[in-house]
DRENBA-996238 format. One record per residue (C-alpha): residue number from 1; residue in one letter; x, y, z. Coordinates in Angstrom, 2 decimals. Layout:
N
{i = NUM; aa = A; c1 = X; c2 = Y; c3 = Z} $
...
This chain:
194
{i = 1; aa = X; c1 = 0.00; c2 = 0.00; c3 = 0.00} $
{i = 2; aa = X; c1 = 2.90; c2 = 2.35; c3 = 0.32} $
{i = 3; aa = X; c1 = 4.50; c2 = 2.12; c3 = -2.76} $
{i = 4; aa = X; c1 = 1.20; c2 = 2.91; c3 = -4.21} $
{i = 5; aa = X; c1 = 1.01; c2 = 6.62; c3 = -2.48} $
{i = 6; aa = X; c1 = 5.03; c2 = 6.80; c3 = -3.31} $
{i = 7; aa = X; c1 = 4.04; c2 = 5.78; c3 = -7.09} $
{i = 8; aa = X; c1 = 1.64; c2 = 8.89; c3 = -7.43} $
{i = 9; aa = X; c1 = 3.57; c2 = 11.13; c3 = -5.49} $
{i = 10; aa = X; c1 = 6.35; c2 = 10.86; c3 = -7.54} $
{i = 11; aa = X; c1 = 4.59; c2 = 10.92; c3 = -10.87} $
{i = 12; aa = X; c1 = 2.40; c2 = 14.30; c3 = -9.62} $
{i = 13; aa = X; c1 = 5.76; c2 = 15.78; c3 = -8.82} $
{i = 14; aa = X; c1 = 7.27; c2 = 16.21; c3 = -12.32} $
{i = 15; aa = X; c1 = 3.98; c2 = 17.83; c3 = -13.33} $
{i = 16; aa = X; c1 = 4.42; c2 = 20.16; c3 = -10.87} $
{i = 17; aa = X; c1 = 7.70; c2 = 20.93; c3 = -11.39} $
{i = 18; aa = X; c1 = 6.73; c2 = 21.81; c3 = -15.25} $
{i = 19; aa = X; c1 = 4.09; c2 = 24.34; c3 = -13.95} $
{i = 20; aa = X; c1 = 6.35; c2 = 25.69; c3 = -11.46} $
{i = 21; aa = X; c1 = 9.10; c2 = 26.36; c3 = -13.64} $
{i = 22; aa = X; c1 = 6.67; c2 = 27.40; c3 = -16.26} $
{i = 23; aa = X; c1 = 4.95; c2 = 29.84; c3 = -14.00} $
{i = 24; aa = X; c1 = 8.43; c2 = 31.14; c3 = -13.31} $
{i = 25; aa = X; c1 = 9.48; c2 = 31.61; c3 = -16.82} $
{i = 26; aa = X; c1 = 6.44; c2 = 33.70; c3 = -17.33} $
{i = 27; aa = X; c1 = 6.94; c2 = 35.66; c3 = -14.33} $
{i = 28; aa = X; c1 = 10.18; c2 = 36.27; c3 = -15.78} $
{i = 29; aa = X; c1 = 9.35; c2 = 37.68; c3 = -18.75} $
{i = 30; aa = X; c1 = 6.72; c2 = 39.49; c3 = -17.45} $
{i = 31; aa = X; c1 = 8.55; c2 = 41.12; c3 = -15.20} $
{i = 32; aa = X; c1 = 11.13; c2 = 42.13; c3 = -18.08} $
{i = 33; aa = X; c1 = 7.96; c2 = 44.17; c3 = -19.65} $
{i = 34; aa = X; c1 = 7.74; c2 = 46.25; c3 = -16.37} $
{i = 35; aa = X; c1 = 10.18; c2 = 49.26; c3 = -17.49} $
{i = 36; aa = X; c1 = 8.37; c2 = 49.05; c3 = -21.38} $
{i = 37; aa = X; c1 = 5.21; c2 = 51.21; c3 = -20.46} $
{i = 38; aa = X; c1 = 5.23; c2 = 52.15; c3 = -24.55} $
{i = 39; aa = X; c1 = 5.92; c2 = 48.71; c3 = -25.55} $
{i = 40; aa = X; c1 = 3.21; c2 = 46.94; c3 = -23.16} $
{i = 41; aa = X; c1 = 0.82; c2 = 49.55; c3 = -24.24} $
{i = 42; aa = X; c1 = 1.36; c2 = 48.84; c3 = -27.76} $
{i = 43; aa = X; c1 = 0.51; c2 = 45.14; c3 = -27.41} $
{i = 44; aa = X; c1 = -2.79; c2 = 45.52; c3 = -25.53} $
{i = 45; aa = X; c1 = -3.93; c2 = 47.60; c3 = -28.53} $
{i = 46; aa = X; c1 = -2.85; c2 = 45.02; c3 = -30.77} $
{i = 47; aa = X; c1 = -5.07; c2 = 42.73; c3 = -28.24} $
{i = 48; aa = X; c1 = -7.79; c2 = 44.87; c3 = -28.23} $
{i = 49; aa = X; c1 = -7.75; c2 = 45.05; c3 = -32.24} $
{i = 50; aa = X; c1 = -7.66; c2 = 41.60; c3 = -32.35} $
{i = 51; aa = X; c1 = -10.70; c2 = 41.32; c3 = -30.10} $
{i = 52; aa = X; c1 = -12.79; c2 = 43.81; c3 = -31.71} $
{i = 53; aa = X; c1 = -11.93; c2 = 42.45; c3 = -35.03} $
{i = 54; aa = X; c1 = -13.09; c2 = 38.60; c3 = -33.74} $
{i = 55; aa = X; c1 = -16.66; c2 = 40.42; c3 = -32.60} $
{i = 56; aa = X; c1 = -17.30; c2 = 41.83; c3 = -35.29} $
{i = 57; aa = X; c1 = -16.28; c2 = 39.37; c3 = -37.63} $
{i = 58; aa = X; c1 = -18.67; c2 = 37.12; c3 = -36.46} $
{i = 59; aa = X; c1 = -21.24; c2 = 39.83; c3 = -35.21} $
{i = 60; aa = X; c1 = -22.16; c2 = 38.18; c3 = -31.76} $
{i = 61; aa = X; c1 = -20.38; c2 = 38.21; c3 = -28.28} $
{i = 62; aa = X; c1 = -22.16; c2 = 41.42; c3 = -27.40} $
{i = 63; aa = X; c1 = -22.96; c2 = 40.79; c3 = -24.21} $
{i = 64; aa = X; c1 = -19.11; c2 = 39.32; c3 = -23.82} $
{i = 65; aa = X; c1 = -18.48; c2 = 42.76; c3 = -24.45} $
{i = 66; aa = X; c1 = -20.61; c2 = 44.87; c3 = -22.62} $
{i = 67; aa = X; c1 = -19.54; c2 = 42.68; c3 = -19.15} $
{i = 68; aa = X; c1 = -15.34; c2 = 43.17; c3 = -20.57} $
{i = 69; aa = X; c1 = -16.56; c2 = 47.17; c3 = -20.73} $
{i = 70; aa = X; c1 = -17.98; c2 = 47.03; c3 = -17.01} $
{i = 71; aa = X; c1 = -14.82; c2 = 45.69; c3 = -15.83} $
{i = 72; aa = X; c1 = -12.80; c2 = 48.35; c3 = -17.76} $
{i = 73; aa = X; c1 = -14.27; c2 = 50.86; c3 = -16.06} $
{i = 74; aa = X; c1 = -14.12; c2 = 49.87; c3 = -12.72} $
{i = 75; aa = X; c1 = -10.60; c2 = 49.60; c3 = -13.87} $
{i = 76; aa = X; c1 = -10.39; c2 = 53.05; c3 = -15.09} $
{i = 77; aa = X; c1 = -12.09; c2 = 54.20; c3 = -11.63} $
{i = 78; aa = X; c1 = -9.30; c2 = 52.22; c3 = -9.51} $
{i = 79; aa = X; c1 = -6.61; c2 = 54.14; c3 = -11.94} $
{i = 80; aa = X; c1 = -7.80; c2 = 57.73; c3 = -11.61} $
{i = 81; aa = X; c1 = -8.69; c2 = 57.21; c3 = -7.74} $
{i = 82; aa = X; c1 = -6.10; c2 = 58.24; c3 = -5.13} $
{i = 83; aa = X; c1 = -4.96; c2 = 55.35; c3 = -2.87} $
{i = 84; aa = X; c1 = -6.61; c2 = 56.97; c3 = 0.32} $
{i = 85; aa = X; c1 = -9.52; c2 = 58.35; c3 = -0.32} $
{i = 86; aa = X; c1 = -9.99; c2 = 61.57; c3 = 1.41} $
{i = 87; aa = X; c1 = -13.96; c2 = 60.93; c3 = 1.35} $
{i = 88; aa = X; c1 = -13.91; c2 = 57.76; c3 = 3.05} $
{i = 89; aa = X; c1 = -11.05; c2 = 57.49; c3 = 5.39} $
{i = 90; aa = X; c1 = -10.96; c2 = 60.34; c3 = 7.76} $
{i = 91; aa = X; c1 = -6.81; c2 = 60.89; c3 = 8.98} $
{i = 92; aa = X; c1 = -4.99; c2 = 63.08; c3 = 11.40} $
{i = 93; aa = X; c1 = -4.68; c2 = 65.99; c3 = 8.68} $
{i = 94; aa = X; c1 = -5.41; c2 = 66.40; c3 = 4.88} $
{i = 95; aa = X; c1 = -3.97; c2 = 63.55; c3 = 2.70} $
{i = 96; aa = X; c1 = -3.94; c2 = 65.81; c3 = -0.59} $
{i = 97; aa = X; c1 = -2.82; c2 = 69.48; c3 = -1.04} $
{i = 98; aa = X; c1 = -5.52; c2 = 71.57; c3 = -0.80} $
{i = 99; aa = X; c1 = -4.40; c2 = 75.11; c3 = -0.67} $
{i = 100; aa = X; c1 = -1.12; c2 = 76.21; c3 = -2.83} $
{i = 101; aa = X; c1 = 1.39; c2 = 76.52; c3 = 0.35} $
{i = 102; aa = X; c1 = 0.49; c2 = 73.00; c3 = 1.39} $
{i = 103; aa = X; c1 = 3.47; c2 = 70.29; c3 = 1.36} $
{i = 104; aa = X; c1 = 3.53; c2 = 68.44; c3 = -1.74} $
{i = 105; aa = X; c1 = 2.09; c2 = 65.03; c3 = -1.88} $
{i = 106; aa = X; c1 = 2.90; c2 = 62.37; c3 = -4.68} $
{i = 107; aa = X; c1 = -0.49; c2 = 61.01; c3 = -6.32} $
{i = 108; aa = X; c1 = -0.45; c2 = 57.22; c3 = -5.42} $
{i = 109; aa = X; c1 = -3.23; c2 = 55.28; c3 = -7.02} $
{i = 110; aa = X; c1 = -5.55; c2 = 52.53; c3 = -5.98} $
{i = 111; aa = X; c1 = -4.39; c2 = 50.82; c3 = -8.75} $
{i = 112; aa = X; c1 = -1.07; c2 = 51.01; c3 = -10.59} $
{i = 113; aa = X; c1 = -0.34; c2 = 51.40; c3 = -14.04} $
{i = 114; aa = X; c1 = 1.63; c2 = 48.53; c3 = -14.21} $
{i = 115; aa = X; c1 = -1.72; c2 = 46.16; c3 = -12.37} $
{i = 116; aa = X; c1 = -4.16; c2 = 48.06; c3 = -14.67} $
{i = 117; aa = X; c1 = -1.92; c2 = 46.85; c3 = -17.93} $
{i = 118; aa = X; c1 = -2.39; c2 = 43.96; c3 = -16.56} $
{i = 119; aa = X; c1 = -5.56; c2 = 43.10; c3 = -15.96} $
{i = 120; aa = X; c1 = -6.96; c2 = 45.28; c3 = -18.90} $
{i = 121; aa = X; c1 = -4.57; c2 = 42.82; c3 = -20.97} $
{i = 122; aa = X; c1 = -5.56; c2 = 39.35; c3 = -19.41} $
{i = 123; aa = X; c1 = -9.54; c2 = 40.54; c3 = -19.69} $
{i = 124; aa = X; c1 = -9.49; c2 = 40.92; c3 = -23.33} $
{i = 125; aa = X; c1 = -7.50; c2 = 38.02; c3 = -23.74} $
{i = 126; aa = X; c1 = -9.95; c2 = 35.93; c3 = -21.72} $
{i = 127; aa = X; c1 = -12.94; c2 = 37.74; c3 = -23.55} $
{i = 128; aa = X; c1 = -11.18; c2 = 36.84; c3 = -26.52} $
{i = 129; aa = X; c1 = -11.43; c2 = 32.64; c3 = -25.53} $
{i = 130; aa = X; c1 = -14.93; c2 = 33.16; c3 = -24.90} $
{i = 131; aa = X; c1 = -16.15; c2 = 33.92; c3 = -28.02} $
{i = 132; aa = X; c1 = -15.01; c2 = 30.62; c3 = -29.59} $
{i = 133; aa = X; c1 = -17.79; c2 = 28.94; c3 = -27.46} $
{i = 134; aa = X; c1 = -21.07; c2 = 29.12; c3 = -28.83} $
{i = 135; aa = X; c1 = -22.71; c2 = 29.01; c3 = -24.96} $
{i = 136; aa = X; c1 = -21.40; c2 = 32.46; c3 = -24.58} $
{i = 137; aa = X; c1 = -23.25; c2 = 33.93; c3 = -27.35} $
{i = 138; aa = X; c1 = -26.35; c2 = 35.29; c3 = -25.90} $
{i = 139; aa = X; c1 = -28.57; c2 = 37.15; c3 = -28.10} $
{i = 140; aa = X; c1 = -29.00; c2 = 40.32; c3 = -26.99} $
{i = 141; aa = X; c1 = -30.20; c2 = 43.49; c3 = -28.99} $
{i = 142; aa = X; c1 = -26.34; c2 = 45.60; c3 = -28.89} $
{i = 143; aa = X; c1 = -27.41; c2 = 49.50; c3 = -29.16} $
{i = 144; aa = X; c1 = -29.21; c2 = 49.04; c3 = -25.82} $
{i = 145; aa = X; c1 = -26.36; c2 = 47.86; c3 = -23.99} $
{i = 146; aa = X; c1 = -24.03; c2 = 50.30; c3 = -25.96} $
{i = 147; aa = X; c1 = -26.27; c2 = 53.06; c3 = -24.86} $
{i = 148; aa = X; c1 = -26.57; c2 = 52.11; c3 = -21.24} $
{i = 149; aa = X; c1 = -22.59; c2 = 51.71; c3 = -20.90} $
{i = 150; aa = X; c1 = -22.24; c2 = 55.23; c3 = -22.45} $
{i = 151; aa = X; c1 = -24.21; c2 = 56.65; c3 = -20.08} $
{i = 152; aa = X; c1 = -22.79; c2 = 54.36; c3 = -16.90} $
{i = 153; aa = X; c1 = -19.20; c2 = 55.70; c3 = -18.73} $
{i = 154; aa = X; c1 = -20.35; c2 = 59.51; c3 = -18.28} $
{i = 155; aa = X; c1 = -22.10; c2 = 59.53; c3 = -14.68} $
{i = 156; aa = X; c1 = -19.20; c2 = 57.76; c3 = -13.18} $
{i = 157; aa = X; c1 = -16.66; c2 = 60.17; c3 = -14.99} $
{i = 158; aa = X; c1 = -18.71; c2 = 62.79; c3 = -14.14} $
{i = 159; aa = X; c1 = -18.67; c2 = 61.97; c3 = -10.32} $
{i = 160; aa = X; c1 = -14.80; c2 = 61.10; c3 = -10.66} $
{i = 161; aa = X; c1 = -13.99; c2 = 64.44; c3 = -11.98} $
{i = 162; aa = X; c1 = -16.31; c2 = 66.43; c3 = -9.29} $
{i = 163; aa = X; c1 = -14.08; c2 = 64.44; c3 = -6.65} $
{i = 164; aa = X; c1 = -10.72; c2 = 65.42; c3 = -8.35} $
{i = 165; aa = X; c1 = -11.96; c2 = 69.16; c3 = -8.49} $
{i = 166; aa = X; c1 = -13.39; c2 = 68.73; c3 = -4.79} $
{i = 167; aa = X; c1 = -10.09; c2 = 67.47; c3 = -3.39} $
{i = 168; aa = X; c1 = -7.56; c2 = 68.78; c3 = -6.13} $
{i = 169; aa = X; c1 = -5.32; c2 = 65.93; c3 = -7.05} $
{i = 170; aa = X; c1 = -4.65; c2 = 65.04; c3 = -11.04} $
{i = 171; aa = X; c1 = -4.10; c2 = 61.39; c3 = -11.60} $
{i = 172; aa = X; c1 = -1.38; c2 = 61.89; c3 = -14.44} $
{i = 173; aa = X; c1 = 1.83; c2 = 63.37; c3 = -14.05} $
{i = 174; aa = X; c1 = 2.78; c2 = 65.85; c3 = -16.42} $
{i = 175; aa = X; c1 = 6.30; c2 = 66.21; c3 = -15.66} $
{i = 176; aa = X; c1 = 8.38; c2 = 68.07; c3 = -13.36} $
{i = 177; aa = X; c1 = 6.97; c2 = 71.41; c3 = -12.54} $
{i = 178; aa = X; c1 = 8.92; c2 = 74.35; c3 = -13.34} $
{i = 179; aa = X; c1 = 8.95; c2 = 77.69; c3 = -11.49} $
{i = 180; aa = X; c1 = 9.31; c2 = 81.29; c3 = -12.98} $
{i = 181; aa = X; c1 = 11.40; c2 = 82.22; c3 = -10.40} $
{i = 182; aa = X; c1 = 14.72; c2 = 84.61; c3 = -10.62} $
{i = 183; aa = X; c1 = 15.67; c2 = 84.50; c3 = -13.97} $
{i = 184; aa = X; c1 = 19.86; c2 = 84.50; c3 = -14.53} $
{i = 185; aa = X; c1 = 21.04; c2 = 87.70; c3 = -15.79} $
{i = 186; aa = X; c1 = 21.96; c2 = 87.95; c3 = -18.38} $
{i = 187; aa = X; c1 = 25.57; c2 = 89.71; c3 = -17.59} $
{i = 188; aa = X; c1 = 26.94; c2 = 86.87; c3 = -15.74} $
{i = 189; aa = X; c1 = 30.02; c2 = 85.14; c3 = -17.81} $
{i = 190; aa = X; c1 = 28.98; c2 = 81.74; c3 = -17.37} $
{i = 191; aa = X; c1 = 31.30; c2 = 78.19; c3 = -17.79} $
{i = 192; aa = X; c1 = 28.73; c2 = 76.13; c3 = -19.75} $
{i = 193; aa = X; c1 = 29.72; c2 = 75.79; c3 = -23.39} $
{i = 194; aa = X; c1 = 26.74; c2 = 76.46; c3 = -25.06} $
């Protein structure tokens, strides 16, 4: 009876071993996409061509797509929010600058870029397995659902830019800032070779 559990043991563990090691190597290379924001960006529009290309092709899979556009914008929403939202969680003082003098304050977001690659990615590649089975195919009439996500799409960007105005925080950053300060005169024999 022993050598019966050693027998399967054994012959689960090089099974395992492949989907450990083939886990890891697509960690790996994932993680070698991390510092290619352009690149990684580039792809998922490939993806999403690809995708819209298969639904309309075979002109079904709406309601595929109407659930993939749900879960893109609660994506969106995690994106533009602010880790800590001022609204909900009440803290010792003001999280985000509100007045000009007040100590800067890095935007962090509920949800990285990097995470919302991600998961924007994997959706539209698993949206893109489901419409070669037939089950998911529901027939649904498409301009109602493509109105009704238009107008989920503008209330909730509509509330998400009142909060941004309310507590003053942009989600992107547009660069360094630069000050007008003192400007060098224009007398001074300066060492730079221009």
């Amino acid at each position: 009876m022993e050598g019966i559990g050693g027998d399967t043991a054994s012959a689960a563990s090089p099974v395992s071993q492949w989907g450990h090691d083939a886990w890891r190597l697509y960690q790996y290379y994932l993680d070698k996409t991390t510092p290619h924001a352009v690149y990684r960006w580039i792809g998922t529009l490939v993806i999403v061509a690809i995708y819209c290309l298969r639904v309309f092709y075979v002109q079904g899979f709406y309601i595929i797509s109407y659930g993939l556009g749900i879960y893109l914008l609660n994506l969106l929403i995690g994106f533009l929010s602010p880790l800590v939202d001022p609204e909900i969680e009440v803290a010792d003082g003001p999280l985000l600058p509100t007045k000009g003098s007040d100590e800067f304050k890095p935007f962090i977001r509920r949800l990285p870029e990097f995470k919302f690659w991600y998961s924007m990615t994997k959706a539209f590649c698993i949206a893109f397995v489901m419409t070669f089975f037939s089950v998911f195919d529901v027939p649904v009439f498409w301009p109602i659902l493509l109105c009704y996500w238009i107008v989920l799409f503008v209330l909730t960007m509509r509330r998400q830019i009142a909060h941004m105005i309310k507590y003053r925080y942009i989600p992107f950053n547009i660069g360094k800032q630069k000050y007008g300060g003192k400007k060098p005169s224009s007398s001074g024999g300066g060492s730079r070779g221009d």
